[in-house]
N, C-alpha and C positions, 0 to 999 in steps of 0.2 A: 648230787647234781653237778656240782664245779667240777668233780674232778672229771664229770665225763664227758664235760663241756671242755675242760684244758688236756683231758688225757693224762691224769693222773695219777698215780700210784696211792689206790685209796687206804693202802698202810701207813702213808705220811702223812705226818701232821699240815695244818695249814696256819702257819700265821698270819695277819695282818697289818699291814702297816697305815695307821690314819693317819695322811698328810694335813699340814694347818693350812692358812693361808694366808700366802707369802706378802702380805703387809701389814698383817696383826703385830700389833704390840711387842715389841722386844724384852720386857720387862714388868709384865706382868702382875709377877710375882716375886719381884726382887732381882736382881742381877743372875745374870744366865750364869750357868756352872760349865757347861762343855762349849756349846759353841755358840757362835756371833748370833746368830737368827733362825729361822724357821727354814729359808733355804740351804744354811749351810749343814744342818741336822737332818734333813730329808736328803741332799745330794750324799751325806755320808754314810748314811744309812745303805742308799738306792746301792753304793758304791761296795758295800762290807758285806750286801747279801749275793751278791752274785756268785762267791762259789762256794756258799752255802748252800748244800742238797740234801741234806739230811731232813731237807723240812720244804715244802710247799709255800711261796709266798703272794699274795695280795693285796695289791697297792689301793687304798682307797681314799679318792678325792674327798677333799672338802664341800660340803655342801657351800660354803657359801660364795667359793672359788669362782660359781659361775657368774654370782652376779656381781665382784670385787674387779671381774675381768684385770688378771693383772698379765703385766706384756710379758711372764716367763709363765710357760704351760710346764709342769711335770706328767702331762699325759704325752706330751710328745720323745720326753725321756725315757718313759716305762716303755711306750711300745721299740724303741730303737733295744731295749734290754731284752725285750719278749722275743726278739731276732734271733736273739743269740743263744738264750736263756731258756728251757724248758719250762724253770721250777718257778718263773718271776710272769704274773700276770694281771693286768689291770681289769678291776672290780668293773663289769658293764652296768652301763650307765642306767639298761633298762629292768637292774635287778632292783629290789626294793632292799637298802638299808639296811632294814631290821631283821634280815632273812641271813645277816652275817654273823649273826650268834647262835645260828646253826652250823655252823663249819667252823667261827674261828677255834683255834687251839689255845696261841697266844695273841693278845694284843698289842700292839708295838706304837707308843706314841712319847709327844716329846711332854707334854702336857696338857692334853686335851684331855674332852667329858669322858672319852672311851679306856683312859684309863682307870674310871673307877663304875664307869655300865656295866664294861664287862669282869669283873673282879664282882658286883651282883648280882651274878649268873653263876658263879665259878670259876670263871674265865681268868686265869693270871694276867696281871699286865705288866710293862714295863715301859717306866716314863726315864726320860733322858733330863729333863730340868724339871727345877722347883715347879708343884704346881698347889690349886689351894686344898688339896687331901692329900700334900706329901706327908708321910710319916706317920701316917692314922694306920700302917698297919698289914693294909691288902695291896701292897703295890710293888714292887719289883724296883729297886732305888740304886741304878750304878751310880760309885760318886766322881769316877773319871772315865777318857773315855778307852782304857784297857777294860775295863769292868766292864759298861755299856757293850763293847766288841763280844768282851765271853761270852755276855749273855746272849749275842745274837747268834751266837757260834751253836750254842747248845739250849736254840730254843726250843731244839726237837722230843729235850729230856726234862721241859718244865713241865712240871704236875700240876692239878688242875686245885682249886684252894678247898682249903676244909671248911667247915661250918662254919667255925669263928671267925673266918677272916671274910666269907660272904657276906656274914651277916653285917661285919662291921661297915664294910661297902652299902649294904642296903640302908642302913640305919641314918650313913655320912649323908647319903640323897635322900633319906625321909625329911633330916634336920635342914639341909640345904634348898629341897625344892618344894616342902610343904611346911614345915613348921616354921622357918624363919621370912616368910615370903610378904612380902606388902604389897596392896596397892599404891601405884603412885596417882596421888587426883590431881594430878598437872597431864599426864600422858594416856593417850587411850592404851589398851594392851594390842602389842604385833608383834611378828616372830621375827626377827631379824635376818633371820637364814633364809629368809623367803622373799620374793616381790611383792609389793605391799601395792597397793593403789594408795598412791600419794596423796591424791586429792581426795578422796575419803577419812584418811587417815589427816588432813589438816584439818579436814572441817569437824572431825571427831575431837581432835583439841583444841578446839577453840569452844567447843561445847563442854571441856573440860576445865576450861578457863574461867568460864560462864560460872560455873557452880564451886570452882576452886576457893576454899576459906582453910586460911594460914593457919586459923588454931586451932581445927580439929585436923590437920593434915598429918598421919601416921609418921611419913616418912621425915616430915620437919620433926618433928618431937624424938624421936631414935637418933637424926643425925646431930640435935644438941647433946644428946647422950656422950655421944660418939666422942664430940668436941671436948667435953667436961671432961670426960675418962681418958683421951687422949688416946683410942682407940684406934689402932692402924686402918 
């Protein structure tokens, strides 16, 4: 469907590139390896594919970029690139998400969830800085940015992952988003990537408050663990 929609050449691959958004956390997960922040990793990127053609590119927003509203857009950069550019197109707004693991080839992030979603599909990825499933295995790990560059050079000749390394991907999000999961009985549950009704959502904690008792509270009990073992 993309490529008939961008005019494509449906023998090329398509990468993806998941942008973050541009006032998340610099430090995450410990001191950046390549570069200063999430805009100077995105504008280097935007910048090193451009006369790469050996592969089909697609830029795709953050979701939470819309409601961060921050005063630099990278939708206004991609489309000044799609002027020029055949192979470089921004991901429409009215496609659904999860309809990108249909078409992507590789994944292209600096640290985000989509470097290890799609590595549980098959999907290679390739993260630019530390993130918290570096080094589990199924990810694509340049350690400067000559290496980062090859790899964007020839991401037309990266294979898609074997069993083992899928599974290891599915197994990191079994242990990260169901086994190790708590409630917190101080917060009602809401998705952050989303628009919340504020005022629902305060009067839902304070009804949380209500019933809140310190010493059956999961998440107090793990975080004196945490404290004891001196657990990062």
């Amino acid at each position: 469907i993309l490529c008939k929609i961008f005019n494509w050449d449906k023998k090329k691959g398509i990468a993806t590139i998941f942008l973050h958004i541009q006032i998340d956390g610099n430090y995450k997960h410990g001191r950046k390896n390549m570069f200063l922040d999430n805009y100077s990793w995105a504008k280097y990127t935007l910048e090193t594919i451009r006369k790469l053609k050996n592969i089909n590119w697609i830029i795709k927003e953050h979701p939470h970029e819309h409601y961060c509203n921050t005063k630099f857009k990278f939708s206004s950069l991609v489309k000044n690139l799609e002027k020029k550019y055949d192979h470089i197109r921004w991901y429409p707004e009215n496609f659904s998400p999860a309809s990108l693991i249909k078409f992507t080839d590789v994944a292209i992030t600096s640290h985000g969830t989509a470097g290890v979603e799609y590595p549980s599909f098959g999907i290679p990825s390739v993260i630019a800085e530390k993130s918290r499933y570096t080094g589990l295995g199924f990810t694509l790990e340049p350690k400067n940015r000559i290496e980062y560059k090859n790899l964007l050079k020839r991401a037309h000749q990266i294979n898609k992952l074997n069993k083992q390394k899928t599974e290891k991907a599915k197994i990191y999000l079994f242990i990260r988003n169901i086994l190790v999961r708590n409630k917190l009985s101080m917060v009602p549950p809401f998705d952050p990537s989303r628009k919340i009704d504020e005022n629902y959502f305060w009067y839902q904690s304070i009804q949380c408050l209500k019933k809140f008792n310190i010493n059956n509270d999961q998440f107090i009990k793990m975080f004196k663990n945490q404290l004891q073992l001196k657990q990062r």
